[in-house]
N, C-alpha and C positions, 0 to 999 in steps of 0.2 A: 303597913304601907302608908300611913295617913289618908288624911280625905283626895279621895279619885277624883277625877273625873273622866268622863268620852268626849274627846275632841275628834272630830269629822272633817277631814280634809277632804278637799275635790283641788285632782292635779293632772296636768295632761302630762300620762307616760310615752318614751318613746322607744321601740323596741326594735330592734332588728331583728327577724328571721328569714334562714336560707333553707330554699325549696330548690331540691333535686328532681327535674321534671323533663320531657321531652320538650314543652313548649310552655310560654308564658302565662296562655290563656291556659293550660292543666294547673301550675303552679296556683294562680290566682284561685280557681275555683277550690284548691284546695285550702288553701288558710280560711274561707270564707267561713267554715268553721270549727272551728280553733275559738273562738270566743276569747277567753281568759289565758290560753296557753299563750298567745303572744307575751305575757310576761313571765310567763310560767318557766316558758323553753328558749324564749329568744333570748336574745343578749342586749341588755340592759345598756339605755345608751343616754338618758337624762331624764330628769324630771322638770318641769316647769308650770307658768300660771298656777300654783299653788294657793288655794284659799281656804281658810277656815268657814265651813258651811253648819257646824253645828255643836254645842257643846250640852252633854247631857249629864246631871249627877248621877252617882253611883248610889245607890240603895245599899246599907250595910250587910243584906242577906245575899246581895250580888258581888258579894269581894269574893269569896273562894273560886268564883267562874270567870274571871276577869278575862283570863285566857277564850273563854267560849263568846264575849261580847266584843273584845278589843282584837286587830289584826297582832298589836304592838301592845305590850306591856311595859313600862318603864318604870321601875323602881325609883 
Protein backbone atom coordinates (compact mmCIF):
# COMPACT_ATOMS: atom_id res chain seq x y z
CA UNK A 1 0.00 0.00 0.00
CA UNK A 2 2.90 2.57 0.44
CA UNK A 3 3.39 5.00 3.08
CA UNK A 4 -0.35 5.76 4.94
CA UNK A 5 -1.34 8.09 6.65
CA UNK A 6 -4.88 8.99 9.11
CA UNK A 7 -6.37 12.05 8.00
CA UNK A 8 -9.21 13.23 10.41
CA UNK A 9 -11.96 15.06 9.15
CA UNK A 10 -14.48 17.07 11.27
CA UNK A 11 -17.83 17.58 8.82
CA UNK A 12 -21.33 18.72 9.66
CA UNK A 13 -23.67 15.72 8.56
CA UNK A 14 -27.22 16.23 7.58
CA UNK A 15 -29.63 13.49 8.00
CA UNK A 16 -33.07 13.03 7.72
CA UNK A 17 -35.25 10.77 9.74
CA UNK A 18 -38.91 9.90 9.93
CA UNK A 19 -40.65 9.04 13.26
CA UNK A 20 -44.11 7.29 13.28
CA UNK A 21 -45.60 8.75 16.50
CA UNK A 22 -48.97 9.81 17.92
CA UNK A 23 -47.48 13.35 18.57
CA UNK A 24 -44.56 15.59 17.99
CA UNK A 25 -43.27 15.86 21.44
CA UNK A 26 -43.35 11.28 21.49
CA UNK A 27 -41.47 11.49 18.12
CA UNK A 28 -38.76 14.08 19.49
CA UNK A 29 -38.26 12.31 22.78
CA UNK A 30 -37.74 9.48 20.93
CA UNK A 31 -34.71 10.19 18.55
CA UNK A 32 -33.19 12.00 21.65
CA UNK A 33 -31.50 8.71 21.65
CA UNK A 34 -30.42 7.43 18.60
CA UNK A 35 -26.97 9.04 19.10
CA UNK A 36 -25.21 7.76 16.01
CA UNK A 37 -28.12 5.96 14.25
CA UNK A 38 -29.23 9.43 12.72
CA UNK A 39 -26.54 8.48 10.09
CA UNK A 40 -26.84 5.14 10.54
CA UNK A 41 -30.76 4.80 9.61
CA UNK A 42 -31.67 8.13 8.34
CA UNK A 43 -31.33 9.20 4.83
CA UNK A 44 -28.30 10.84 4.00
CA UNK A 45 -28.85 14.31 2.64
CA UNK A 46 -25.28 16.20 2.50
CA UNK A 47 -22.17 16.82 3.99
CA UNK A 48 -20.63 20.19 4.50
CA UNK A 49 -18.01 22.60 6.50
CA UNK A 50 -15.58 19.95 6.02
CA UNK A 51 -12.14 20.36 7.65
CA UNK A 52 -9.07 18.58 8.06
CA UNK A 53 -8.51 18.54 12.02
CA UNK A 54 -5.70 15.98 12.04
CA UNK A 55 -3.28 13.94 10.24
CA UNK A 56 -1.47 10.94 11.96
CA UNK A 57 1.46 8.36 10.48
CA UNK A 58 0.99 4.97 10.17
CA UNK A 59 3.56 2.81 12.33
CA UNK A 60 4.51 -0.09 9.87
CA UNK A 61 3.26 -2.77 12.56
CA UNK A 62 -0.21 -0.87 12.28
CA UNK A 63 -0.78 -1.66 8.42
CA UNK A 64 -2.42 -5.19 8.75
CA UNK A 65 -5.24 -3.30 11.11
CA UNK A 66 -5.85 -0.17 8.92
CA UNK A 67 -9.34 -1.25 8.75
CA UNK A 68 -9.58 -1.23 12.92
CA UNK A 69 -7.99 2.53 12.99
CA UNK A 70 -9.45 4.21 9.67
CA UNK A 71 -13.47 4.56 9.05
CA UNK A 72 -12.23 4.50 5.21
CA UNK A 73 -9.36 2.71 3.61
CA UNK A 74 -8.22 3.93 0.33
CA UNK A 75 -5.87 2.06 -1.77
Amino acid sequence: MGEMKLFEFSANITCAAVVAAKTEEAAREAIKTWERAWFETGDFQQVNDVDLVDIREIKDSEMDSLHDLAHEVVA
